[in-house]
N, C-alpha and C positions, 0 to 999 in steps of 0.2 A: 436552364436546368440540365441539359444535355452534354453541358459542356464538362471534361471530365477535370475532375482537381487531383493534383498531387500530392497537397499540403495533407499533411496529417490534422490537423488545426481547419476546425472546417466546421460549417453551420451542420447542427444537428436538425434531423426532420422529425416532427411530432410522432412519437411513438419509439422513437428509435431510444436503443439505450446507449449511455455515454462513451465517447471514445474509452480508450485501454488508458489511452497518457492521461487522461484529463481524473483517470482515478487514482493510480497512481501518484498524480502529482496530490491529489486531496490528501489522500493516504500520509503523502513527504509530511504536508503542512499537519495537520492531525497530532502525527509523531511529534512533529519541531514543538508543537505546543503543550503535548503534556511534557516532552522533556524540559520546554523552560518552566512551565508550572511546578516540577519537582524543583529546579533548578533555585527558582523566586523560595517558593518553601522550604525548604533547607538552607537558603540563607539568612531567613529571615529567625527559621527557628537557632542555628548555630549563634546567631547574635544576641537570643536571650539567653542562650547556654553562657557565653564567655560574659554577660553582664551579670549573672546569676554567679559563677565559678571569681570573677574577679572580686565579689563581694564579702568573697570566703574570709575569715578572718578569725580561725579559731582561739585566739589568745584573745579576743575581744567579744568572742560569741558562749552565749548560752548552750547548753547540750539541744535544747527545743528547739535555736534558731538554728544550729548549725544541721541537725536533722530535717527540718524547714526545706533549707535549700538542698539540700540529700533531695529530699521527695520531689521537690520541684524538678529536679535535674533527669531524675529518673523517669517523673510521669513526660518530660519534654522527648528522652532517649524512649519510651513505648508509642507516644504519637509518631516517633519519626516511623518507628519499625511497622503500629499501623498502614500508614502512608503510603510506605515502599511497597506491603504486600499486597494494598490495595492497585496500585500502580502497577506493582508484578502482573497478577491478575486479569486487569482490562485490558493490557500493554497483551498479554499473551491471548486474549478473547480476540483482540483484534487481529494478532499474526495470524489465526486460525480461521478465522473471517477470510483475510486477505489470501490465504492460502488457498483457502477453497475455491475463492473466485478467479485467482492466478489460472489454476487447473481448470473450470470449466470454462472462463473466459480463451485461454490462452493455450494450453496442453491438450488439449482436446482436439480444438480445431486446428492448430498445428500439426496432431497427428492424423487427421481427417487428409490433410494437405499432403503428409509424406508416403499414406499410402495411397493416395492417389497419384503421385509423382514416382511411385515404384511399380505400381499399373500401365506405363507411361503416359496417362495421358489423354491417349486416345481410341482407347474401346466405350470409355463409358462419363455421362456428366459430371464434371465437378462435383463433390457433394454440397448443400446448402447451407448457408450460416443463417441464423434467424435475426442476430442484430446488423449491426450496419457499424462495423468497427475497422481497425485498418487490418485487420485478418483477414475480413468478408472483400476487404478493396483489394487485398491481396489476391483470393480468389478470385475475382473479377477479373483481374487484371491477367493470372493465369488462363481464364477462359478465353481472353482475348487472343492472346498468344495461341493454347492452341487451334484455335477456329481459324487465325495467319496461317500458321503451318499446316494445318487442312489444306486452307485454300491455294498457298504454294504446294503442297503436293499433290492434287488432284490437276492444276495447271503445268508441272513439270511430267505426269503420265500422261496428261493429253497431248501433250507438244512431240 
């Protein structure tokens, strides 16, 4: 357990919350899937439109049928519009989701890191990440570094 890993891809420890990629990639898949869901729906509705539209036959239709398929075409063109602005909607619930957590996940302790890296460093501790993501390994890995550089500079004044 000592041993340090580089992989971004890495066992999570109980309590911890998810890496940054492993949300993001949910996110991708999430996306990939209400777009084919619109995708599947809209083709499936376009196909009873053109079965509905090729059936058109006004020299052979009644004023009730050909009104008939009016209304059918129509109520199929209000389902699609429902659909879309339902999709609109959660599709936008979720960028706003995703936003927020971008900025506290990621902008945050990014900039925790730039103003400590504009402090140079070494007056004062790293600040703390409470998850264990590759930002916190990032940090980490900065504390390492400068506690080396400490420790070649206190052995370059000794010498």
């Amino acid at each position: 357990m000592n041993k340090i890993k580089n992989s971004i891809f890495r066992e999570e420890l109980p309590g911890e919350k998810k890496s940054i990629v492993n949300l993001l990639m949910t996110g991708h898949i999430v996306t990939i899937s209400c777009l084919g869901y619109m995708a599947f729906f809209l083709f499936i509705q376009l196909g009873q439109v053109t079965r509905i539209v090729d059936t058109i036959d006004p020299s052979h239709m009644t004023i009730g049928q050909v009104n008939l398929l009016k209304e059918r075409v129509a109520k199929s063109v209000g389902q699609w519009q429902n659909e879309m602005v339902g999709l609109a909607i959660i599709g936008s619930i979720v960028s706003i989701i995703g936003g927020i957590y971008t900025i506290n996940m990621v902008i945050r302790p990014l900039n925790k890191l730039v103003n400590f890296a504009n402090k140079e460093g070494r007056t004062e501790p790293l600040p703390e990440f409470k998850s264990n993501t590759e930002i916190k390994q990032l940090a980490t890995a900065i504390t390492a570094l400068t506690s080396k550089l400490n420790q070649t500079t206190q052995k370059s004044s000794d010498d």
